[in-house]
C-alpha positions as semicolon CSV with decimal commas, in nm:
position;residue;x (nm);y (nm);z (nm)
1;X;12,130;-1,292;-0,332
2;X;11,938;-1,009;-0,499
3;X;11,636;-1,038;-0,670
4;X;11,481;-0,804;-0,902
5;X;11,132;-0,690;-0,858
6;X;10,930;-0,552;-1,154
7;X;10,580;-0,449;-1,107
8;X;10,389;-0,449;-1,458
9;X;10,119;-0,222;-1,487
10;X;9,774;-0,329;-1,656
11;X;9,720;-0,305;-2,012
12;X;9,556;0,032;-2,035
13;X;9,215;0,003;-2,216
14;X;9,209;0,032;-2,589
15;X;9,031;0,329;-2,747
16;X;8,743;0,208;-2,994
17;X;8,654;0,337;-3,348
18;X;8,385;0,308;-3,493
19;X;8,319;0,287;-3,847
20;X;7,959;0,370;-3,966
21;X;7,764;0,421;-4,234
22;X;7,675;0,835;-4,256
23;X;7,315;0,770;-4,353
24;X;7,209;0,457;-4,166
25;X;7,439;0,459;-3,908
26;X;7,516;0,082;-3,916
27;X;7,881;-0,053;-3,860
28;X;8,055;-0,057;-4,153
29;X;8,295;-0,405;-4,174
30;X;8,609;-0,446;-4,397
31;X;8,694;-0,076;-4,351
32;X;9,123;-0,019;-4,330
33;X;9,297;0,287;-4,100
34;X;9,642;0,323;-4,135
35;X;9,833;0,527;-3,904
36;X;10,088;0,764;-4,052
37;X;10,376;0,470;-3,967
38;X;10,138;0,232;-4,167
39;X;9,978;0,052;-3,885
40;X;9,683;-0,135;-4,051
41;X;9,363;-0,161;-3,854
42;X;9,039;-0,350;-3,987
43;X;8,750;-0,282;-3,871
44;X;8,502;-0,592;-3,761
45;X;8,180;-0,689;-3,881
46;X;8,007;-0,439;-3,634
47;X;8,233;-0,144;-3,750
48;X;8,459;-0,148;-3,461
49;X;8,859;-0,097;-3,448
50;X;9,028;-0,199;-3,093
51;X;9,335;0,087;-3,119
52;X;9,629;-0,028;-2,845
53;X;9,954;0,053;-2,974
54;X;10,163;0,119;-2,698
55;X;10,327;0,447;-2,744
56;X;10,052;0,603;-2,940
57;X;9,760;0,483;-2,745
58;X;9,680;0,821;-2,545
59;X;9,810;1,065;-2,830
60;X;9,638;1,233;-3,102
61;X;9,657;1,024;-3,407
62;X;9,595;1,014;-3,774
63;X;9,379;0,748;-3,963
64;X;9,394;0,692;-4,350
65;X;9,042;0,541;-4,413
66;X;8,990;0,330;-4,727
67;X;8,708;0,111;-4,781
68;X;8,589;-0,084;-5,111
69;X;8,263;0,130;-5,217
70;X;8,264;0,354;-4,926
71;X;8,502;0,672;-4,897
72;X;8,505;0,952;-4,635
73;X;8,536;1,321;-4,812
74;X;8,898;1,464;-4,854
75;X;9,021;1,760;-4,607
76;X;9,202;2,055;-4,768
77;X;9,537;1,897;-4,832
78;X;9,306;1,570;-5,008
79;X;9,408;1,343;-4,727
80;X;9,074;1,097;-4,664
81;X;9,068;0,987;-4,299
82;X;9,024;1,129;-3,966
83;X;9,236;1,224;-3,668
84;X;9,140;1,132;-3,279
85;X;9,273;1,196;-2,962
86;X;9,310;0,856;-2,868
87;X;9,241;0,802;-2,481
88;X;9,248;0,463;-2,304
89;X;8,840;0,353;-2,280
90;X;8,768;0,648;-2,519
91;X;8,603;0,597;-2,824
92;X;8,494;0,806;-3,195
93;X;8,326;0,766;-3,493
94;X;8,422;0,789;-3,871
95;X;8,130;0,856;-4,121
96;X;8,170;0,697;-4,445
97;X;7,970;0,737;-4,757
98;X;7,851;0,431;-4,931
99;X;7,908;0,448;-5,242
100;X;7,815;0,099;-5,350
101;X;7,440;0,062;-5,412
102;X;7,466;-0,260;-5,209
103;X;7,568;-0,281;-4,842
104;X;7,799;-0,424;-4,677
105;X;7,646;-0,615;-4,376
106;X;7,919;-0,861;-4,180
107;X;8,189;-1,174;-4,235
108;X;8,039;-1,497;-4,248
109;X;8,323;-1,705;-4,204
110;X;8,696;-1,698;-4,060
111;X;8,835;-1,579;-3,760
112;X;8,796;-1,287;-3,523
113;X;8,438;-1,198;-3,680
114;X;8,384;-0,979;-3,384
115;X;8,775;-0,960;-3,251
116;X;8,752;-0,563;-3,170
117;X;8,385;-0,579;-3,052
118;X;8,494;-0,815;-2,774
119;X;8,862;-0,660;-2,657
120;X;8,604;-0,314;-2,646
121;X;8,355;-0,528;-2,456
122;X;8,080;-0,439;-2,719
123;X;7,786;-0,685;-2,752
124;X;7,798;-0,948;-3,045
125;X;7,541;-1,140;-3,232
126;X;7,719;-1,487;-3,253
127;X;7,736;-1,784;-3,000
128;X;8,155;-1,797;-3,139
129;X;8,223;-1,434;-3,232
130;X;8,607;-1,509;-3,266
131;X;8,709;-1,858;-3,381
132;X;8,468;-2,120;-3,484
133;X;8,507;-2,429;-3,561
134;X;8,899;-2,356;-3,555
135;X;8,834;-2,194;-3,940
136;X;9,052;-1,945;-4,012
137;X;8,945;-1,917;-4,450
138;X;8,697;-2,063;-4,628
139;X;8,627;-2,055;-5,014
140;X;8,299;-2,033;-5,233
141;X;7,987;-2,132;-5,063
142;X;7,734;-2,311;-5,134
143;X;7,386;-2,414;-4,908
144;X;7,059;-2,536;-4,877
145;X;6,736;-2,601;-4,664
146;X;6,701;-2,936;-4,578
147;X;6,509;-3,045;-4,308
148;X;6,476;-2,715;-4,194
149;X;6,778;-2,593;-4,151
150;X;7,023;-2,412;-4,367
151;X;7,307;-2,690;-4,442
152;X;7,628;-2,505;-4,536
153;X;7,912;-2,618;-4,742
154;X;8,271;-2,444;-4,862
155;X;8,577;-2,518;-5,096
156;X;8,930;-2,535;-4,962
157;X;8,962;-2,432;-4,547
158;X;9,247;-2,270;-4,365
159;X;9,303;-2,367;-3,987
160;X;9,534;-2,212;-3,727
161;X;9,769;-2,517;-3,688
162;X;9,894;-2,571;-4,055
163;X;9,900;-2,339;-4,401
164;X;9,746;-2,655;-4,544
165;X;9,418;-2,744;-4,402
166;X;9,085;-2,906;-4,489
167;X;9,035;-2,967;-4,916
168;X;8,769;-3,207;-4,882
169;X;8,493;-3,012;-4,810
170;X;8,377;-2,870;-4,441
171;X;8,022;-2,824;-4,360
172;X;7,774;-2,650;-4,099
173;X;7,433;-2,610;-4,059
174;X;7,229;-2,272;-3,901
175;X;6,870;-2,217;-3,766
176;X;6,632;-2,027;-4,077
177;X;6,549;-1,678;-3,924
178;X;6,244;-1,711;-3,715
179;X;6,258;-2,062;-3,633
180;X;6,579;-2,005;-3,341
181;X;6,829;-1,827;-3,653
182;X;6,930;-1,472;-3,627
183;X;6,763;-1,210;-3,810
184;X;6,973;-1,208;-4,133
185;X;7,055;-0,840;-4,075
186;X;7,251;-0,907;-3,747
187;X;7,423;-1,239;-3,928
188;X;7,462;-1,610;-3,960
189;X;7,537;-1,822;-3,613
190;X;7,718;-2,118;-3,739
191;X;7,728;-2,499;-3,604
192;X;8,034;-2,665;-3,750
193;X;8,060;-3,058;-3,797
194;X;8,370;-3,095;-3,667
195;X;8,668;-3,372;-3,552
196;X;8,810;-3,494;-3,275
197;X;9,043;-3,165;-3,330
198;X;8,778;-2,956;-3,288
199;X;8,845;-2,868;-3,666
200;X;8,613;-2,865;-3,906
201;X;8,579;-3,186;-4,057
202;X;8,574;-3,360;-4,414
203;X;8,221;-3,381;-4,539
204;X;8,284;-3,516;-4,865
205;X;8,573;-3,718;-4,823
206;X;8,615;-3,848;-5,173
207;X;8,895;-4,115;-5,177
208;X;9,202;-3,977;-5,498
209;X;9,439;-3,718;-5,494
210;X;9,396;-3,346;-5,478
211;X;9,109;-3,135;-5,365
212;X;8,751;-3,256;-5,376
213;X;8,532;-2,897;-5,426
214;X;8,140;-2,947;-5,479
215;X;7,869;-2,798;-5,663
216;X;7,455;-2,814;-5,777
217;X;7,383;-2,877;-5,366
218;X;7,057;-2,931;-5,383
219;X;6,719;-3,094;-5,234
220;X;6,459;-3,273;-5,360
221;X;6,155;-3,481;-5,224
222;X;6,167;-3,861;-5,313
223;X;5,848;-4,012;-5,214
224;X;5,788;-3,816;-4,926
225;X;6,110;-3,755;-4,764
226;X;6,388;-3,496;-4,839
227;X;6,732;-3,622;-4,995
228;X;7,005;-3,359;-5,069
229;X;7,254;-3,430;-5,341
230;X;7,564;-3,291;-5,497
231;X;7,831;-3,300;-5,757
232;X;8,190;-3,317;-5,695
233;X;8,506;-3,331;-5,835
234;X;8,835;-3,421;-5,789
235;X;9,097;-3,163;-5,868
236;X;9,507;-3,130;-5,973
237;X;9,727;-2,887;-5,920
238;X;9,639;-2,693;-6,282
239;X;9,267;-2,704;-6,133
240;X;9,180;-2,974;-6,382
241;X;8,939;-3,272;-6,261
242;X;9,029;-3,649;-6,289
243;X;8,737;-3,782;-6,107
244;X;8,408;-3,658;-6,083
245;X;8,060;-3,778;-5,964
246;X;7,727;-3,743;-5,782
247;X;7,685;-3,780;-5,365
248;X;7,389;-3,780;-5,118
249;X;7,407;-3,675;-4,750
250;X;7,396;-3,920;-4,511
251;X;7,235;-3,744;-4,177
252;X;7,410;-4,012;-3,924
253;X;7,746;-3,977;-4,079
254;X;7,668;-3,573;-4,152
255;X;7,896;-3,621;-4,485
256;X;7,821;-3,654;-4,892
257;X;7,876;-4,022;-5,019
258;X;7,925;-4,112;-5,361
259;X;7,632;-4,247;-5,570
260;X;7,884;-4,332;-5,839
261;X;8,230;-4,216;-5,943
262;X;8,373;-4,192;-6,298
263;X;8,750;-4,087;-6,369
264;X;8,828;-3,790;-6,601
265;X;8,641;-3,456;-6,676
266;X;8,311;-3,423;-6,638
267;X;8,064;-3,383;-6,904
268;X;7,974;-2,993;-7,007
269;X;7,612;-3,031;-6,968
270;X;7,637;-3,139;-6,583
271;X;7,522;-3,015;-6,269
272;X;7,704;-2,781;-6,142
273;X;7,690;-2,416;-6,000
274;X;7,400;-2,306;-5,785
275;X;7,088;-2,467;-5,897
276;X;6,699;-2,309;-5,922
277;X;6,406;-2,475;-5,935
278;X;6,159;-2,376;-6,209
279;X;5,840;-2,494;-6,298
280;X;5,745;-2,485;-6,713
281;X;5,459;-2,667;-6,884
282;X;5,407;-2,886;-6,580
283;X;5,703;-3,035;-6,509
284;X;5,952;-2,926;-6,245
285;X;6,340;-2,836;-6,322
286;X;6,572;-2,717;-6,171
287;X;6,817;-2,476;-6,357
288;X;7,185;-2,451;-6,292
289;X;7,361;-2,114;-6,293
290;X;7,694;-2,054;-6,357
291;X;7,778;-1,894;-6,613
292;X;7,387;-1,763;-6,696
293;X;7,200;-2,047;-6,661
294;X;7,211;-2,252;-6,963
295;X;7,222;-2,612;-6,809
296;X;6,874;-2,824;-6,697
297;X;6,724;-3,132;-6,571
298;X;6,407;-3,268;-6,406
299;X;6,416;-3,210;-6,074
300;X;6,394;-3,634;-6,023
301;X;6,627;-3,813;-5,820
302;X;6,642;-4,076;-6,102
303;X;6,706;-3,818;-6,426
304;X;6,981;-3,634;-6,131
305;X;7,178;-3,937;-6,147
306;X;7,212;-3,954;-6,538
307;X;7,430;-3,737;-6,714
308;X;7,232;-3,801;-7,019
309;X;6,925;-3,663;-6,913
310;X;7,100;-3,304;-6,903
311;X;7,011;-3,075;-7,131
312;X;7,157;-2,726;-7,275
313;X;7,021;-2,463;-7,391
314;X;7,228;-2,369;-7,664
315;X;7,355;-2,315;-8,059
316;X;7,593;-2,565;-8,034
317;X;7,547;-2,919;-8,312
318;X;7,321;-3,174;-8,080
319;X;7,624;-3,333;-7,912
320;X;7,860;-3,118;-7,976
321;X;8,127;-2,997;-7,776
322;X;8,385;-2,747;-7,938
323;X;8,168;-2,400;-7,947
324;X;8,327;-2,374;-8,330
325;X;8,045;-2,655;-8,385
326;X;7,741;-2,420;-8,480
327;X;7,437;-2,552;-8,579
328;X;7,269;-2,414;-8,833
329;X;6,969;-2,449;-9,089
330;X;7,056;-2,482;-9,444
331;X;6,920;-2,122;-9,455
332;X;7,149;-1,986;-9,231
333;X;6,969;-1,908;-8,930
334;X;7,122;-2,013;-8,619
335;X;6,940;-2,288;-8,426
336;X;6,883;-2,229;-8,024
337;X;6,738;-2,468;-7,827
338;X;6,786;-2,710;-7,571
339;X;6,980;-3,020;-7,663
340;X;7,099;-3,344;-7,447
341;X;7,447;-3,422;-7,367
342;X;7,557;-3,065;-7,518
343;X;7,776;-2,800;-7,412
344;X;7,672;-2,468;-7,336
345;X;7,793;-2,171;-7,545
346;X;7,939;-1,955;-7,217
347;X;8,035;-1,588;-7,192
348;X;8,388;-1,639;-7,311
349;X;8,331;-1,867;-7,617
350;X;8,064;-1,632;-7,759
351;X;8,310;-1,349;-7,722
352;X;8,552;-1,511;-7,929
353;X;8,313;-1,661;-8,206
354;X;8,151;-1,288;-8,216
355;X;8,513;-1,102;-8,249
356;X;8,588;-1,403;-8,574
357;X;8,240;-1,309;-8,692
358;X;8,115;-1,648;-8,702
359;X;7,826;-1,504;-8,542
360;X;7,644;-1,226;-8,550
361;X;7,582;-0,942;-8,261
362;X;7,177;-1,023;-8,302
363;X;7,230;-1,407;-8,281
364;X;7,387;-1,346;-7,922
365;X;7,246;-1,470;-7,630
366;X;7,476;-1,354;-7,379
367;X;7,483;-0,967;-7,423
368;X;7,463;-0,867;-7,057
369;X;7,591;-0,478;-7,072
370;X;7,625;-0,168;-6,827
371;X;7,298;-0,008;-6,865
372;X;7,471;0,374;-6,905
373;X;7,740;0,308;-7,158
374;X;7,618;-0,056;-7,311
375;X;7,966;-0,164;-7,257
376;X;7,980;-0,545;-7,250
377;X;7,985;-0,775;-6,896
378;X;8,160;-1,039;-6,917
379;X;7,994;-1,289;-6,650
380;X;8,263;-1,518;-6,470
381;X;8,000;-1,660;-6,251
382;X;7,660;-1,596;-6,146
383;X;7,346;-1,704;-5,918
384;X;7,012;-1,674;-6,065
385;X;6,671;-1,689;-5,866
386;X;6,325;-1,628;-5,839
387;X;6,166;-1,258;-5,661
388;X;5,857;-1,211;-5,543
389;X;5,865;-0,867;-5,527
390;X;5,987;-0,773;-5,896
391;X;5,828;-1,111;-6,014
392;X;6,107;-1,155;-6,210
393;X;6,414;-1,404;-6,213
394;X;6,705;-1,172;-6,041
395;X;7,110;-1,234;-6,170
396;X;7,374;-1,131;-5,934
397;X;7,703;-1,156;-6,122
398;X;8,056;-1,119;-6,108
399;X;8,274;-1,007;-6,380
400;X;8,573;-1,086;-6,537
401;X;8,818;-0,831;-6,615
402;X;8,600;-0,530;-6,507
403;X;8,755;-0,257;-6,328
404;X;8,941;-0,567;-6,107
405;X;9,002;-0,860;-6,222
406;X;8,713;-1,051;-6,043
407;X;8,558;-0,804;-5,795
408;X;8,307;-0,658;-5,988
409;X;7,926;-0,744;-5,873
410;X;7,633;-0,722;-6,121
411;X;7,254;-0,668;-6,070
412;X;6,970;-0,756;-6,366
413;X;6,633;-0,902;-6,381
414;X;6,466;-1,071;-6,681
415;X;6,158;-1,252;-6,706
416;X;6,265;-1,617;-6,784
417;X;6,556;-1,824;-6,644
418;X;6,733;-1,778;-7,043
419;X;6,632;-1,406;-6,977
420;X;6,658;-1,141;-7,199
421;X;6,972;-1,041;-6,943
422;X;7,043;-0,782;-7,142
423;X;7,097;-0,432;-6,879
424;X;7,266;-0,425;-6,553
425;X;7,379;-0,207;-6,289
426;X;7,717;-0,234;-6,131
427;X;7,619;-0,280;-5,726
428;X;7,966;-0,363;-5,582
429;X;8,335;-0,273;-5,643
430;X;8,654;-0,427;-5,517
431;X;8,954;-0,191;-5,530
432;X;9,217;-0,482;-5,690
433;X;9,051;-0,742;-5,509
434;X;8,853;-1,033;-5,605
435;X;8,497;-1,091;-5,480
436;X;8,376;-1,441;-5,672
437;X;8,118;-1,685;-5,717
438;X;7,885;-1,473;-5,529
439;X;7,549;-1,644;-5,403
440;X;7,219;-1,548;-5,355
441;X;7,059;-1,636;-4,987
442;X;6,693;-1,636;-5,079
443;X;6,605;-1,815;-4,768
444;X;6,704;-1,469;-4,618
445;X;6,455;-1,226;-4,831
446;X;6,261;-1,015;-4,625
447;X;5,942;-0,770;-4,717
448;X;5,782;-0,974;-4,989
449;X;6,174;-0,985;-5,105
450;X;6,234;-0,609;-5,131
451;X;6,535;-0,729;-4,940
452;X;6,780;-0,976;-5,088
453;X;7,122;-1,059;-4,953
454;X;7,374;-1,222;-5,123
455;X;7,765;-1,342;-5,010
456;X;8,089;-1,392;-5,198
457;X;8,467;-1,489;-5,180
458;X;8,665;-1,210;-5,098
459;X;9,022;-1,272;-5,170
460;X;9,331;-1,162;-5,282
461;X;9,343;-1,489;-5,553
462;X;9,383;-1,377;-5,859
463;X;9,322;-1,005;-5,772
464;X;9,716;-0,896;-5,822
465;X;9,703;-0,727;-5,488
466;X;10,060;-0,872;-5,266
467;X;9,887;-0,761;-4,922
468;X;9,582;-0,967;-4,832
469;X;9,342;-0,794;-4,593
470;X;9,403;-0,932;-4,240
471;X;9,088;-1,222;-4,100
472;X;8,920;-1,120;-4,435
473;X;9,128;-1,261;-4,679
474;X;8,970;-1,587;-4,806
475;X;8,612;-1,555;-4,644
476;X;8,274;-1,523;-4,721
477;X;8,123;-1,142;-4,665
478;X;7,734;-1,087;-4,692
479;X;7,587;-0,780;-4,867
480;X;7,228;-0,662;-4,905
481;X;7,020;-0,478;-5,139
482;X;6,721;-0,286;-5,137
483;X;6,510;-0,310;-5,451
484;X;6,335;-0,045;-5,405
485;X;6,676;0,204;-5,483
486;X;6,581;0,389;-5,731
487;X;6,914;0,298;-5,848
488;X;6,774;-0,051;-5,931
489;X;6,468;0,086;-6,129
490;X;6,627;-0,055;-6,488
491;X;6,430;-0,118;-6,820
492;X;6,282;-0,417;-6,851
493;X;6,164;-0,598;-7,178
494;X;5,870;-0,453;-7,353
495;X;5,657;-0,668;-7,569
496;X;5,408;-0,605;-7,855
497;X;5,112;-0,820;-7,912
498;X;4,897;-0,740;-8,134
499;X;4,882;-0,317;-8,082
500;X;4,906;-0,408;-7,714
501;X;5,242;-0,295;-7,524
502;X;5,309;-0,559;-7,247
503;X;5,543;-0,645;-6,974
504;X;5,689;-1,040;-6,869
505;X;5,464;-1,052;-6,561
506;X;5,158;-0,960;-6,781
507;X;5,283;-1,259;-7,018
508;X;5,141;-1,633;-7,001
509;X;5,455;-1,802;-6,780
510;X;5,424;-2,139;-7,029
511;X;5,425;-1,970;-7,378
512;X;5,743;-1,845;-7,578
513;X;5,783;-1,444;-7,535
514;X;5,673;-1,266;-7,818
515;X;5,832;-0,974;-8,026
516;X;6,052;-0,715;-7,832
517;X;5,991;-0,368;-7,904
518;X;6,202;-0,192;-7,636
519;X;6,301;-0,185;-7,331
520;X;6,158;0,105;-7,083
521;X;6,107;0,109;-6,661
522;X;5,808;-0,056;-6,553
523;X;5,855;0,182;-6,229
524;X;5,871;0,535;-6,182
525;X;6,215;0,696;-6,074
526;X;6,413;1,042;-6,037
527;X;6,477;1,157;-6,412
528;X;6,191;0,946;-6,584
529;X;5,872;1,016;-6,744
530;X;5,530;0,848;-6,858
531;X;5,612;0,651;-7,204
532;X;5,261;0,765;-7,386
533;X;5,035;0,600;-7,527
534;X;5,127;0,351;-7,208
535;X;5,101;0,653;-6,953
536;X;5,108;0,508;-6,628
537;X;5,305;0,191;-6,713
538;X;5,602;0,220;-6,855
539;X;5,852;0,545;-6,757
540;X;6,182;0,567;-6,991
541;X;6,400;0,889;-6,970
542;X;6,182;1,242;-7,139
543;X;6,314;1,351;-7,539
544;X;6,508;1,652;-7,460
545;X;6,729;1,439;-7,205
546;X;7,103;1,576;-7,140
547;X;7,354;1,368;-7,244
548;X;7,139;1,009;-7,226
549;X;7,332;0,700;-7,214
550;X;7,441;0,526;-7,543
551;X;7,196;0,238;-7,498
552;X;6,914;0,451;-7,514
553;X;6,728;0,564;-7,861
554;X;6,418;0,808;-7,934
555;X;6,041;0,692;-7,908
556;X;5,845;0,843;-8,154
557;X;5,491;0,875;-8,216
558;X;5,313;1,022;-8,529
559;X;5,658;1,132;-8,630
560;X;5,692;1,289;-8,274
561;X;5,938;1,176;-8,051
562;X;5,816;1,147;-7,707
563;X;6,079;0,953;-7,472
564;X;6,428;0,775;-7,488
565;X;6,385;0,422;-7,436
566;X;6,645;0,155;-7,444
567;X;6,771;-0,038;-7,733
568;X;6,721;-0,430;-7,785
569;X;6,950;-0,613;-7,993
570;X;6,667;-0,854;-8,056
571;X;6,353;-0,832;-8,242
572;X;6,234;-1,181;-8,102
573;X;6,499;-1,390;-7,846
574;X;6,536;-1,753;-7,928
575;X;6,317;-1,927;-7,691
């Protein structure tokens, strides 16, 4: 008898590149290099690609480099990527320009977080840099601090095992930076409540068919102790709800039980979204964004449990729910205000009452527009909150039907929860991909909150693009911006009392804002000048500007005109 002998050699090391930001020199995550045979690489949340393909590992090879909102300049033939000589244990660098005004930071979620940082042997930041919790995908997020510590919660899960996984609502908690958390720059070590699978488990395990996705997490103090609540609802196929309802979280079980259950659709004024609390006239609410942030109630664990106790802020009849169902004085002057058990007018339904003409472009509430060309965003969703260091409310948005179909990110500021949004800056693109329900992590600000981070869904859903990014796809991925980019420096409201010129923070927080008479900087930047007679105060763009955006209009004084400041399309806002 013969026997054959085969000796198999080691794996040869793989060579490592690195994909970094040219000005900061951070790892840049979620950047693609395809070979010239269209071998797709992704690089991790530290910037690293782990190249091994046997056959070209050890030759000189080619790397097409794409990257939503970054780019790498074009060689003479206008090919954008970089070539290396690829040898085993080697490693090189690509330089990409951000073009984004946010940044890209790390994956939250998913598997292989860190994949190429550990076949390269590279440190890592998390306890599970690879597979957690055996979650694979996980869809819009939503969290809170209770009992100090960040509880996190997501929509429909992926797992290894099975395409179908868990639709009832997985959960984790993390340590708050500074109290055993990572710095929020490095990213977010995760504990996941999980089964006797080691998957994570059901933490809202609503009995009825379909998926059960939550919403409005949030906490409030009930004589003297903490209780975290949310909504949820039942959903079909067609994404429509049959049964909806309020929980609580019950520590020893470390799940949401019902408080009550109704079957149908749940009413429009309901929590929902990513609630804010706000403090007006004494009495503490908390506001609900979603689409803007039109929905309130007291922030009471009895008025929480009553749908009727909701109010929106709206121009809708008191009670109504159709948006054809305007309310109106006998004069004809549309009536704002906020109104129990009513729906909200959103983004979409104003659009289409404005294009029938049944209202007016200066009875709008909703005119949220690119700040260079005015055109029109339309929000899709949104998360609204409180900054210390602007002292202003702070809207990052996504938008429907932008330049994608949902990838589009939004920044604005306005001085009250109702706004005036009115001028925004576009901070992140998604080439055909969609990037929703973003959320704001303001238990992550930093500086006084000159640093904000925020996290959304990036997936192919409803994007139109047939090849899903590899680990990404269907995972949360946290940006960060710095407020003090003079990119950021946008007008802000500007109000006249009396023959006083006056910005929101200068304004009493309790009394309705007074008459708008522009909108100008209340910061200096590149390409703006002192607005006189308020030299010092308020900067807008000089006269004899080139080409000034289509939003702005002249300033004039004693017939002179002295700056281009930016248009309002109200004299007075509703509220």
């Amino acid at each position: 008898m013969f026997w054959l002998c085969l000796t198999v050699a080691a794996a040869p090391a793989p060579f490592g590149v690195r994909c970094i930001d040219s000005v900061t020199g951070r790892g840049v995550p979620l950047v693609e290099l395809t070979t010239v045979n269209q071998l797709r690489y992704v690089s991790d949340s530290q910037g690293w690609v782990a190249f091994d393909e046997p056959g070209l590992l050890g030759t000189r090879v080619w790397f097409t480099v794409r990257s939503h909102g970054y780019d790498v300049p074009a060689d003479g033939f206008g090919y954008h990527g970089a070539a290396f000589d690829t040898t085993p244990g080697g490693t090189g660098t690509v330089k990409l320009v951000r073009r984004n005004v946010a940044e890209r930071l790390y994956r939250i979620t998913g598997g292989g977080i860190y994949a190429d940082s550990v076949k390269l042997g590279q440190p890592v930041p998390l306890k599970q840099p690879v597979l957690d919790g055996l979650v694979l995908g996980q869809d819009s997020v939503m969290n809170a601090v209770y009992q100090g510590r960040i509880h996190w919660f997501w929509g429909d899960t992926n797992r290894p095992a099975y395409p179908l996984g868990n639709f009832q609502t997985p959960g984790a908690v993390s340590d708050l930076p500074g109290h055993g958390g990572l710095d929020p720059d490095q990213g977010v070590d995760l504990t996941y409540y999980v089964n006797e699978h080691g998957f994570a488990k059901q933490a809202c395990p609503v009995p009825g068919d379909g998926p059960c996705w939550i919403g409005g997490v949030t906490v409030l103090t009930d004589g003297g102790r903490e209780r975290m609540f949310c909504t949820f609802a039942k959903v079909r196929q067609d994404m429509s709800t049959h049964r909806w309802g309020l929980a609580e979280w019950n520590d020893a079980k470390a799940l949401f039980e019902p408080l009550f259950v109704r079957e149908g659709a749940p009413p429009a004024c309901w929590l929902g979204g990513q609630p804010f609390g706000v403090t007006e006239g004494g009495v503490r609410w908390l506001y609900l964004s979603r689409g803007y942030a039109q929905v309130r109630v007291r922030a009471d664990v009895a008025d929480l449990q009553e749908p009727a106790k909701y109010e929106a802020f709206t121009c809708l009849k008191p009670g109504a729910t159709a948006p054809e169902q305007l309310d109106r004085a006998p004069d004809g002057a549309l009536r704002w205000g906020w109104k129990p058990a009513t729906a909200p007018l959103d983004p979409a339904a104003q659009a289409k009452l404005l294009k029938a003409g049944a209202l007016k472009p200066e009875e709008a509430l909703l005119q949220l527009q690119d700040v260079e060309t005015g055109k029109a965003v339309q929000v899709h969703n949104c998360s609204i909150y409180w900054n210390a260091y602007r002292k202003r409310y702070l809207m990052i948005a996504n938008e429907s039907w932008g330049t994608s179909m949902l990838g589009e990110i939004w920044y604005a500021e306005a001085d009250r929860p109702l706004g005036p949004w009115l001028y925004a800056r576009k901070v992140v693109t998604h080439d055909k991909y969609s990037f929703y329900n973003p959320k704001q992590d303001p238990m992550f600000d930093q500086d006084g909150g000159r640093l904000i981070y925020f996290e959304g869904t990036y997936t192919a859903t409803f994007s139109g693009n047939q090849f899903p990014t590899p680990r990404y796809d269907y995972n949360q991925v946290m940006y960060r911006l710095d407020l003090a980019d003079p990119r950021l420096v946008l007008p802000v409201a500007v109000y006249r009392v009396g023959e006083r010129l006056l910005t929101g923070p200068e304004l009493p927080v309790d009394e309705p804002l007074p008459e708008i008479a522009y909108f100008a900087c209340d910061r200096p930047a590149p390409g703006l000048t002192e607005v006189a007679p308020a030299a010092g105060r308020l900067y807008a763009l000089p006269p004899d500007a080139a080409n000034p955006p289509a939003t702005t209009m002249p300033l004039e004084v004693d017939g002179k005109a002295v700056a281009r400041v930016w248009r309002s399309p109200w004299r007075r806002v509703p509220y």
